[in-house]
SEGU-395961 format. One record per residue: residue in one letter; y, z, x of N, C-alpha, C in turn. Coordinates in pm, whole numbers. Example, Ala and Ser with C-alpha at 12.3 -4.5 7.8 and 13.67 -1.06 7.14 Angstrom:
BEGIN
<node aa="a" n_y="-569" n_z="780" n_x="1319" ca_y="-450" ca_z="780" ca_x="1230" c_y="-330" c_z="780" c_x="1320"/>
<node aa="s" n_y="-225" n_z="708" n_x="1285" ca_y="-106" ca_z="714" ca_x="1367" c_y="3" c_z="787" c_x="1290"/>
***
This chain:
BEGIN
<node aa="x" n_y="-120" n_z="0" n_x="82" ca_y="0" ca_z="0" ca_x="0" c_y="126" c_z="0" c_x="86"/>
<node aa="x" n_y="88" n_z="111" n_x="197" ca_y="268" ca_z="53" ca_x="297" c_y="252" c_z="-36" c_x="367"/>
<node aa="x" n_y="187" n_z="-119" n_x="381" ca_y="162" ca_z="-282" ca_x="448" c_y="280" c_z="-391" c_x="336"/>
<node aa="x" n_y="211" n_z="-336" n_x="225" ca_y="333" ca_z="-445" ca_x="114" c_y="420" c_z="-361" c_x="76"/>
<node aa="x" n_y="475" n_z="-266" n_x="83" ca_y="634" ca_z="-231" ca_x="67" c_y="689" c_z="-290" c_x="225"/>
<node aa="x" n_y="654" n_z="-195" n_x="316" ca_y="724" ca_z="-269" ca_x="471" c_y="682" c_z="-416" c_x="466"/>
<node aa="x" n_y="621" n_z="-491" n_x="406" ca_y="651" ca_z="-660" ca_x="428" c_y="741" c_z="-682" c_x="284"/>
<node aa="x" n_y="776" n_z="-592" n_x="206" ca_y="876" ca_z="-668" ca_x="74" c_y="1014" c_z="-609" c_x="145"/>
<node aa="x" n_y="1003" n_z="-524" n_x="236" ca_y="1121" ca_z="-453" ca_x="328" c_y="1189" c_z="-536" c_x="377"/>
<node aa="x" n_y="1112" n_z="-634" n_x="474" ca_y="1128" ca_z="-679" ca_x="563" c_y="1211" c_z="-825" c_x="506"/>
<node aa="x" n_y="1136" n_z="-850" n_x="381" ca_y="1189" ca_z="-999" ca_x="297" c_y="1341" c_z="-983" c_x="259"/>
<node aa="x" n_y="1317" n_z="-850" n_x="227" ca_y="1416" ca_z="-788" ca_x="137" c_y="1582" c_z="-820" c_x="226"/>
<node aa="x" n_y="1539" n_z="-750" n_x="353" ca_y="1642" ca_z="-766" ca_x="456" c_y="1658" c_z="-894" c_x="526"/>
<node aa="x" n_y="1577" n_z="-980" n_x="545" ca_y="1628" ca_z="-1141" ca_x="606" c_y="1662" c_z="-1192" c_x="506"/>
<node aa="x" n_y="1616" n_z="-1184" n_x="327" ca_y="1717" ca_z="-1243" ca_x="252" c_y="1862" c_z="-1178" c_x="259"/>
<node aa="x" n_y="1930" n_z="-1074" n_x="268" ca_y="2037" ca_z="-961" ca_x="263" c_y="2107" c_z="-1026" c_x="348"/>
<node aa="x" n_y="2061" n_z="-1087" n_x="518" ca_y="2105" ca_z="-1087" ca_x="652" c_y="2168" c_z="-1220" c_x="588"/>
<node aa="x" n_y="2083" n_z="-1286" n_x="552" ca_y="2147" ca_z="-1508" ca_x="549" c_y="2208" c_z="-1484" c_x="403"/>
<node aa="x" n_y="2183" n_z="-1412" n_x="308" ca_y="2304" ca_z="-1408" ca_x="180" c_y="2459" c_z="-1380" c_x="247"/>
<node aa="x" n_y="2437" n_z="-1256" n_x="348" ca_y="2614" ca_z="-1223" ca_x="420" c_y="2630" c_z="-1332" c_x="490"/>
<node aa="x" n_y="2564" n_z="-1376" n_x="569" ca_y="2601" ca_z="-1488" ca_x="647" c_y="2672" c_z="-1574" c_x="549"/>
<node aa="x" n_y="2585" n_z="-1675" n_x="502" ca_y="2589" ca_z="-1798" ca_x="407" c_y="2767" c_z="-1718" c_x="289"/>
<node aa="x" n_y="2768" n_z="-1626" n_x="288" ca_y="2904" ca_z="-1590" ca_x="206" c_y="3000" c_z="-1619" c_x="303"/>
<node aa="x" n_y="2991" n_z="-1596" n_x="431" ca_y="3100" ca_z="-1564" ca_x="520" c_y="3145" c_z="-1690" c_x="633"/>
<node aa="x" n_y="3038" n_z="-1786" n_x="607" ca_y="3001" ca_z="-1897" ca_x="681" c_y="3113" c_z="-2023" c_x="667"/>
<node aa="x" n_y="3220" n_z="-2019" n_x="769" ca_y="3322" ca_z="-2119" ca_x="728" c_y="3259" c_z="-2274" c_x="725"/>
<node aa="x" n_y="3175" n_z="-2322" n_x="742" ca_y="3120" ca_z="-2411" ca_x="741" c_y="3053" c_z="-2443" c_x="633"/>
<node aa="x" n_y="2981" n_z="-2320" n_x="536" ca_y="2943" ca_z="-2346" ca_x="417" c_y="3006" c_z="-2299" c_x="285"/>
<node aa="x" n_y="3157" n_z="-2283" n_x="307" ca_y="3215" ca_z="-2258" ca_x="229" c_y="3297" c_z="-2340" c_x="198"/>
<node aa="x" n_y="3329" n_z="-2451" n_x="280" ca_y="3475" ca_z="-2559" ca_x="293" c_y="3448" c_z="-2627" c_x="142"/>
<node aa="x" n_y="3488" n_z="-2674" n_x="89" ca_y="3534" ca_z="-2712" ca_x="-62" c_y="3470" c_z="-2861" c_x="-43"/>
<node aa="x" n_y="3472" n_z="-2967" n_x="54" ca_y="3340" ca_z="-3056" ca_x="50" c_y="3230" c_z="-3026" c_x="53"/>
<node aa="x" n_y="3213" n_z="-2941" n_x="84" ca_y="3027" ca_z="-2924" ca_x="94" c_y="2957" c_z="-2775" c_x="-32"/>
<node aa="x" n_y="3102" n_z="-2733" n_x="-93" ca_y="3047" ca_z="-2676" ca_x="-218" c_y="3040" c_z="-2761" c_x="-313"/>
<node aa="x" n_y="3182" n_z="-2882" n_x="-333" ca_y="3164" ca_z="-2959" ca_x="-433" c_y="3161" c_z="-3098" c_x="-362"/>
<node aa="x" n_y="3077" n_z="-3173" n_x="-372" ca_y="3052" ca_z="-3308" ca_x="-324" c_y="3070" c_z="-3356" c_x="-462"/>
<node aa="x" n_y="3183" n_z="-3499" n_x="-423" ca_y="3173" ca_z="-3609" ca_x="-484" c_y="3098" c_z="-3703" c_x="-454"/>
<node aa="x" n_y="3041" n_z="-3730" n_x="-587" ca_y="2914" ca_z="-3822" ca_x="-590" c_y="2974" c_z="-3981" c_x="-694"/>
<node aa="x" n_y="3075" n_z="-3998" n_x="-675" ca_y="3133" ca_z="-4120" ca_x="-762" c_y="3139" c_z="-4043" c_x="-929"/>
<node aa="x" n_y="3063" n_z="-4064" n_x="-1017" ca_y="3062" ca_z="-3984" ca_x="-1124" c_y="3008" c_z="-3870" c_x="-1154"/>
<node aa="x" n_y="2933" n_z="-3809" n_x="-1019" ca_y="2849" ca_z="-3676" ca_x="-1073" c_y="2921" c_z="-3615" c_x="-944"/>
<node aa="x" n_y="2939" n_z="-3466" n_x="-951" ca_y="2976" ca_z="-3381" ca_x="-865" c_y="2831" c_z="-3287" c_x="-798"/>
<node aa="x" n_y="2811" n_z="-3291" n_x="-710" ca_y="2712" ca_z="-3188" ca_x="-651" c_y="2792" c_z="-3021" c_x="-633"/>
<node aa="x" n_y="2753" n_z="-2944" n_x="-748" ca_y="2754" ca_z="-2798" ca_x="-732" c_y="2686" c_z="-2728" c_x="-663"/>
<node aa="x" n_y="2755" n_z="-2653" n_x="-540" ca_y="2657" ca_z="-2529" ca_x="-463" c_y="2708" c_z="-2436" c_x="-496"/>
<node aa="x" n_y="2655" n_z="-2328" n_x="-625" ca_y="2715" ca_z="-2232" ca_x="-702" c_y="2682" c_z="-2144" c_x="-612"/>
<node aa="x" n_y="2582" n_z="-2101" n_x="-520" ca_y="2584" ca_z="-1967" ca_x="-498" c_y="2543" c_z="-1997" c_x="-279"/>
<node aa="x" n_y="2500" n_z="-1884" n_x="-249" ca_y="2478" ca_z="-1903" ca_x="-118" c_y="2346" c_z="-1960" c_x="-85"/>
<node aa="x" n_y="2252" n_z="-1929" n_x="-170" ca_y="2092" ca_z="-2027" ca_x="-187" c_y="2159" c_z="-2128" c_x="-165"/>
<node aa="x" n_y="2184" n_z="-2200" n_x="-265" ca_y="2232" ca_z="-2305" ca_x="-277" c_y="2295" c_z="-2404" c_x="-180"/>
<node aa="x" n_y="2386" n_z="-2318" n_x="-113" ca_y="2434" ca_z="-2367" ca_x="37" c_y="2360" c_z="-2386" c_x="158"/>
<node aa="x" n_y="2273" n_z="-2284" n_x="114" ca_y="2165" ca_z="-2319" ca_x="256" c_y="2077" c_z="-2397" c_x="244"/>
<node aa="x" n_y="2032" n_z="-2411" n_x="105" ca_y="1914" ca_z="-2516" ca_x="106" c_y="1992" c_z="-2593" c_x="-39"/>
<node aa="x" n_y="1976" n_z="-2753" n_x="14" ca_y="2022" ca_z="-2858" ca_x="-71" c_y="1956" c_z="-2889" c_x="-254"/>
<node aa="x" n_y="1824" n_z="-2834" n_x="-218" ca_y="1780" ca_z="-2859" ca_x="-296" c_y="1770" c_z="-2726" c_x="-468"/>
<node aa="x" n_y="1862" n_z="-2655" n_x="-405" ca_y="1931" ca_z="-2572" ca_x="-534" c_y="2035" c_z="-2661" c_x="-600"/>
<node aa="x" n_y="2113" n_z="-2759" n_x="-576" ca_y="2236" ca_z="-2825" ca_x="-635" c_y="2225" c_z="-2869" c_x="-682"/>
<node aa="x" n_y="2343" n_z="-2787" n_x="-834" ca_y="2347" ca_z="-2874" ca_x="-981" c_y="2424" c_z="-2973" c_x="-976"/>
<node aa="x" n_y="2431" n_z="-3104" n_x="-1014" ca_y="2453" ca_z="-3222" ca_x="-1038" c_y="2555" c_z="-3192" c_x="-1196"/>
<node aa="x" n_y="2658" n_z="-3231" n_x="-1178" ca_y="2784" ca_z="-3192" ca_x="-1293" c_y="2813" c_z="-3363" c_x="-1340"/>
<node aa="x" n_y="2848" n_z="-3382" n_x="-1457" ca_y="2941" ca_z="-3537" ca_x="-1480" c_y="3071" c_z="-3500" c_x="-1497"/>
<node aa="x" n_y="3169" n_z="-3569" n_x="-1385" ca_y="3302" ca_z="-3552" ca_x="-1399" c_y="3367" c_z="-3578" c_x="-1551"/>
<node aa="x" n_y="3339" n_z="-3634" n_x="-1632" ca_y="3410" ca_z="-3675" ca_x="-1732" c_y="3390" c_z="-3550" c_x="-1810"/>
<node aa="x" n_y="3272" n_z="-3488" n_x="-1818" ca_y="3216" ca_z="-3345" ca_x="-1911" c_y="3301" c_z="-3224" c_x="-1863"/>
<node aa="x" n_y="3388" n_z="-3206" n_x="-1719" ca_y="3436" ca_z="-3084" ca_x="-1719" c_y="3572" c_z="-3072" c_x="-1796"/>
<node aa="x" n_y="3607" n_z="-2980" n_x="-1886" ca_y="3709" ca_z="-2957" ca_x="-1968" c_y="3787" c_z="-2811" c_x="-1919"/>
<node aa="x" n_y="3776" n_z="-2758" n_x="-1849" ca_y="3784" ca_z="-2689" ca_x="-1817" c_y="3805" c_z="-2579" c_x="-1657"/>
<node aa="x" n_y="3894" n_z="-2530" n_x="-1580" ca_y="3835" ca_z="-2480" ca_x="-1442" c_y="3895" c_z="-2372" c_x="-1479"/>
<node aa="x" n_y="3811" n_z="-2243" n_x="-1443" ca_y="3922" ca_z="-2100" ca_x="-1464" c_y="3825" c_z="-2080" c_x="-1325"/>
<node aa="x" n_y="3966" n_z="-1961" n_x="-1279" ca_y="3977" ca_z="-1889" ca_x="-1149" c_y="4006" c_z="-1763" c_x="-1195"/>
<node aa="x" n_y="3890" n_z="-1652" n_x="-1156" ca_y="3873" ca_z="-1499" ca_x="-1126" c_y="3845" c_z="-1490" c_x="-1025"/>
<node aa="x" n_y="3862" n_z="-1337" n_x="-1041" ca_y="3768" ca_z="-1257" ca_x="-850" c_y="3653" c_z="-1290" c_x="-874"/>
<node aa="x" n_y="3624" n_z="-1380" n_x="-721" ca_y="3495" ca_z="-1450" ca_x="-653" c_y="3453" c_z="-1518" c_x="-776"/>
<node aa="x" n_y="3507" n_z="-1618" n_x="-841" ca_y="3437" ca_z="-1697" ca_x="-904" c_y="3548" c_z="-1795" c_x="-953"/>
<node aa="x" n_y="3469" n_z="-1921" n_x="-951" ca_y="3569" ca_z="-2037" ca_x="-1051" c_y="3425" c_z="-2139" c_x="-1052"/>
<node aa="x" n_y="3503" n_z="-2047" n_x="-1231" ca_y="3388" ca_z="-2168" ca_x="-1364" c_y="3436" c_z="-2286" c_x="-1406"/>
<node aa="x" n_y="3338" n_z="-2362" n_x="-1364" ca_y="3386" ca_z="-2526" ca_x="-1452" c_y="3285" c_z="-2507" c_x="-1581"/>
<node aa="x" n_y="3395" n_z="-2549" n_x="-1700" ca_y="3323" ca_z="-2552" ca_x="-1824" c_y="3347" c_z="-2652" c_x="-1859"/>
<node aa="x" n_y="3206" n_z="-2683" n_x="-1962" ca_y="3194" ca_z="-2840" ca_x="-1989" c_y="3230" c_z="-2856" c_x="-2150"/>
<node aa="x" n_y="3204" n_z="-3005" n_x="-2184" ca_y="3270" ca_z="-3002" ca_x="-2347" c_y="3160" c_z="-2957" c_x="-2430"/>
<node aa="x" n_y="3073" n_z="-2907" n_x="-2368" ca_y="2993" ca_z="-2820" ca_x="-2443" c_y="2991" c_z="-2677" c_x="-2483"/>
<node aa="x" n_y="3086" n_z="-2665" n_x="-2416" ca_y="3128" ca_z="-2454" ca_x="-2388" c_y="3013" c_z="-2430" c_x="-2258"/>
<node aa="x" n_y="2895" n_z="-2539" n_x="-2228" ca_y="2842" ca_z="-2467" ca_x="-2110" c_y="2940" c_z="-2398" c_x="-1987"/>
<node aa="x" n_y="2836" n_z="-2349" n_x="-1897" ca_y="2951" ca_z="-2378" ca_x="-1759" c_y="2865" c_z="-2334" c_x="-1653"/>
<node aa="x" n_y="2918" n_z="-2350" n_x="-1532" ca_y="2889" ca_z="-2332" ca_x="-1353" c_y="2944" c_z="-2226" c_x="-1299"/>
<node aa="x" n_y="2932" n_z="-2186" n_x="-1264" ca_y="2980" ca_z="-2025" ca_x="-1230" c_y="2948" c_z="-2060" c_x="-1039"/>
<node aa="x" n_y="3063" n_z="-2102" n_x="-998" ca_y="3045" ca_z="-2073" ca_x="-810" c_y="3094" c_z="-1950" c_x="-755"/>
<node aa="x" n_y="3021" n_z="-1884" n_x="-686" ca_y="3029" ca_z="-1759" ca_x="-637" c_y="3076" c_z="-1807" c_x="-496"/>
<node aa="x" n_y="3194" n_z="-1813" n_x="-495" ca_y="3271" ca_z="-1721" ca_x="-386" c_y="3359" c_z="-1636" c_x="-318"/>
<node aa="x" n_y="3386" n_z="-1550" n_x="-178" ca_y="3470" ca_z="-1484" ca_x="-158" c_y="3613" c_z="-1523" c_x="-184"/>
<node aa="x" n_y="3683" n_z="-1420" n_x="-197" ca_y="3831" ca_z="-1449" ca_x="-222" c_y="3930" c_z="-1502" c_x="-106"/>
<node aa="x" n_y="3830" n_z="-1566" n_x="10" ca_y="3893" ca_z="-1615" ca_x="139" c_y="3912" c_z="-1756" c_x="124"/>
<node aa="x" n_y="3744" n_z="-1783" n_x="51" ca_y="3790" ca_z="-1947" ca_x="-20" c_y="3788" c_z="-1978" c_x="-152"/>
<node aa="x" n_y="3804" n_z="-1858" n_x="-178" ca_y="3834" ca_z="-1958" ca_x="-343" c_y="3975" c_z="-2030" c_x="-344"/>
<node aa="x" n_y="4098" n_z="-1984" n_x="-307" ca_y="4182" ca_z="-2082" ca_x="-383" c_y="4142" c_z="-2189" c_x="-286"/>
<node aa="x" n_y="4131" n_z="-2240" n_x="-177" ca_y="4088" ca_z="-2420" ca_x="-141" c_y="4009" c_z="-2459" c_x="-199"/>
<node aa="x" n_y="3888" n_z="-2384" n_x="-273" ca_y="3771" ca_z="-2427" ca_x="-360" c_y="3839" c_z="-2475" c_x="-494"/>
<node aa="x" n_y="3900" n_z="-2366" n_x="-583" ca_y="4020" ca_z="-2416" ca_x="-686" c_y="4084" c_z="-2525" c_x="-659"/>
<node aa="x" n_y="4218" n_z="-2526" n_x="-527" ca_y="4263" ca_z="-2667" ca_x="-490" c_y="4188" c_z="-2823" c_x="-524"/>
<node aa="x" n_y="4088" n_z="-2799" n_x="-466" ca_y="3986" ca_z="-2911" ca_x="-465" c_y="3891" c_z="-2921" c_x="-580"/>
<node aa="x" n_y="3872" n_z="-2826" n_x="-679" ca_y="3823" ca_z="-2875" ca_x="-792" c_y="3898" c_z="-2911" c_x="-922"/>
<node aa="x" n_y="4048" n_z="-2922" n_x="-892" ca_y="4156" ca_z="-2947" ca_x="-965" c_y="4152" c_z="-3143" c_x="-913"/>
<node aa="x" n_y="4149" n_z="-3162" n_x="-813" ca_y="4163" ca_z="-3291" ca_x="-758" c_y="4029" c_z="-3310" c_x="-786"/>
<node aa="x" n_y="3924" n_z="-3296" n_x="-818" ca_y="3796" ca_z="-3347" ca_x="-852" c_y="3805" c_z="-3395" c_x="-975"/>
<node aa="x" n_y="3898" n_z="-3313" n_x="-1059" ca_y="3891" ca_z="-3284" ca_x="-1210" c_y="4006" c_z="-3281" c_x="-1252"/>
<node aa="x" n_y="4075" n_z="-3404" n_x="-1240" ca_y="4234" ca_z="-3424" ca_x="-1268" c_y="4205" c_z="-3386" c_x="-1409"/>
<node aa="x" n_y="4143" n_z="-3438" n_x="-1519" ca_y="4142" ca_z="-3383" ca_x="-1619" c_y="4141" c_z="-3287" c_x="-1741"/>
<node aa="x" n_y="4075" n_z="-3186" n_x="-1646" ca_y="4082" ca_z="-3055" ca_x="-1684" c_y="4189" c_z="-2965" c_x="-1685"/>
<node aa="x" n_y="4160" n_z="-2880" n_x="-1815" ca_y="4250" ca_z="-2801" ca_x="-1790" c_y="4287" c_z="-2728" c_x="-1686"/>
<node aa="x" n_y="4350" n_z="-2618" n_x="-1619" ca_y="4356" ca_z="-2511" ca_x="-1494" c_y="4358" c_z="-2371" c_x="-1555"/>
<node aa="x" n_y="4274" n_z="-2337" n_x="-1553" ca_y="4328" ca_z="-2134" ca_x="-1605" c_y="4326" c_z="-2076" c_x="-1483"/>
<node aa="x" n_y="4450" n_z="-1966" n_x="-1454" ca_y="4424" ca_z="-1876" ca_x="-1341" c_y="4455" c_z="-1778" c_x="-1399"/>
<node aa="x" n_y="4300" n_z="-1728" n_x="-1367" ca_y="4313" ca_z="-1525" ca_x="-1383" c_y="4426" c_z="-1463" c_x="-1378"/>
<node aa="x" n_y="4475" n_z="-1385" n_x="-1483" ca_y="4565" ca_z="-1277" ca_x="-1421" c_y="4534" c_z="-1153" c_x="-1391"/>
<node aa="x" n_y="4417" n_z="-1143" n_x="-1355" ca_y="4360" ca_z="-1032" ca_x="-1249" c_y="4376" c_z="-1077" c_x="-1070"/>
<node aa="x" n_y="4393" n_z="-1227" n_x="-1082" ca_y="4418" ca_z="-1249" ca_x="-901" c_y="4590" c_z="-1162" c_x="-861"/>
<node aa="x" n_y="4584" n_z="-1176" n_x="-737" ca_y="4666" ca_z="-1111" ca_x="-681" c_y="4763" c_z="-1200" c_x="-637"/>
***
């Protein structure tokens, strides 16, 4: 039995180690490589999985977002469905992430939190 707690320990903490990383990682945070333009579909890397491995990324249609709001560590694109995307990041890049999903999404509306600072 402590063979599989100290090996779910051990998971537990190299996922913990590359989640801080991958948050803090100026390279995987820059606003091209969270939101890739794809001509009509946008590639979403909502969270830090996502950033590290390609094959988490939601695929968005530019014409469907109606919507971008900006809170702490997050800016949701919502679609004309009321769905939405929720990208998790620090408050170091979110507004260039905002910047750049305003120019992705000339169309959309803009909400900014009035909880930002």
């Amino acid at each position: 039995m402590s063979i599989y707690l100290c090996i779910s320990g051990i998971v537990f903490s190299v996922y913990l180690i590359a989640n801080l990383w991958a948050m803090s990682s100026n390279r995987l945070n820059q606003p091209g490589y969270v939101l890739t333009d794809l001509d009509g579909l946008v590639g979403v890397r909502h969270n830090s999985l996502s950033r590290l491995f390609s094959g988490f990324t939601t695929l968005v249609a530019k014409q469907h977002i109606r919507r971008i709001q900006v809170s702490s560590e997050c800016l949701t694109l919502f679609t004309d469905a009321d769905d939405c995307v929720n990208i998790w990041l620090s408050d170091r890049y979110l507004p260039i992430n905002a910047n750049y999903a305003k120019v992705l999404f000339p169309q959309a509306e803009f909400v900014d939190s009035p909880f930002l600072p």
